[in-house]
C-alpha positions in Angstrom: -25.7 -20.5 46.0 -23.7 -23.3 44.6 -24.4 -21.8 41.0 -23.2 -18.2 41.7 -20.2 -19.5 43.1 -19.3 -21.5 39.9 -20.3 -18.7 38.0 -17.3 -16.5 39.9 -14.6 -18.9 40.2 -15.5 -19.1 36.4 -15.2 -15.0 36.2 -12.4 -15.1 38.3 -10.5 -18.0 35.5 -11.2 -15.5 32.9 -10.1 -12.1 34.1 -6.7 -14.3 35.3 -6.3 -15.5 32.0 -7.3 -11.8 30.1 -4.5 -10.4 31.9 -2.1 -13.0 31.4 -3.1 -12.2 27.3 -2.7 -8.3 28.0 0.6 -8.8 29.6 1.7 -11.1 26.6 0.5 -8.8 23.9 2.0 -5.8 25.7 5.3 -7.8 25.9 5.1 -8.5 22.2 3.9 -5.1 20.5 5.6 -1.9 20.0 5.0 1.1 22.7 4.5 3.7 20.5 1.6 4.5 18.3 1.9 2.6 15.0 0.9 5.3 12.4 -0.8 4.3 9.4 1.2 4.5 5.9 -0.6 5.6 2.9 -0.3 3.2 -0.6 2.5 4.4 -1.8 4.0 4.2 1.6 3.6 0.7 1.6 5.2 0.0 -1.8 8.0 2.3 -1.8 11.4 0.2 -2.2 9.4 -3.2 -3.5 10.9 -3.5 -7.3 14.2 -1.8 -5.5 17.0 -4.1 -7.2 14.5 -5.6 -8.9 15.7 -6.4 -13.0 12.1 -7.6 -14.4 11.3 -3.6 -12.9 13.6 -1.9 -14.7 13.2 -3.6 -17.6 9.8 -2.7 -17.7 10.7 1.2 -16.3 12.7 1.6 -19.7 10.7 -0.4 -21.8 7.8 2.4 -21.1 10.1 5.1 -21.5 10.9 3.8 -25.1 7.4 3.7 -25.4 6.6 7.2 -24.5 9.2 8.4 -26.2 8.4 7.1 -29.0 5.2 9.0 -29.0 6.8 12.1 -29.4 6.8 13.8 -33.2 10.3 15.2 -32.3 12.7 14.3 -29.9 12.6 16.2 -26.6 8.9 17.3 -27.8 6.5 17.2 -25.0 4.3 14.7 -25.1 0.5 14.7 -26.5 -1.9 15.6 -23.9 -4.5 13.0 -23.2 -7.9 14.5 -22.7 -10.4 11.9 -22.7 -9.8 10.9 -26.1 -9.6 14.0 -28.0 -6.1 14.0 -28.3 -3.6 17.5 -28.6 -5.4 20.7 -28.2 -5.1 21.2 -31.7 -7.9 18.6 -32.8 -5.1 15.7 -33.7 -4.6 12.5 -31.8 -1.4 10.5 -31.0 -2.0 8.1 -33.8 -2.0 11.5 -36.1 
């Protein structure tokens, strides 16, 4: 008998202190469902402001643009390493 009565009073300690958790964690977390943000989600606005980021932004535009046969020309199509759809590559 003496062991099932340790055994509650031991219950008893736990379920106290569980609810004294639940009651913390409810106190400390938001009400409403948290909804889960996809990958760009999560970066959106990171490089915002950010100088080393726009340097590299136009630094890659230069670069694409520089691709180009003509100004304003669209530029070549990448398909797996066949290059335009007339037979030529980028390096053409």
């Amino acid at each position: 008998m003496m062991a099932t009565t340790n055994l509650d009073e031991r219950v008893t300690t736990l379920e106290t202190r569980l609810d004294s958790l639940q009651r913390l964690l409810d106190d400390r977390l938001p009400q409403t469902p948290i909804k889960k943000k996809r990958g760009w989600q999560v970066i959106l606005g990171t490089f915002a402001d950010d100088p080393l980021y726009e340097e590299a932004r136009r630094l890659g535009w230069e670069w694409r643009e520089s691709q180009y046969d003509q100004p304003g020309e669209p530029a070549p199509v990448n398909d797996g390493g066949e290059g335009k759809h007339d037979g030529t590559t980028c390096a053409d």
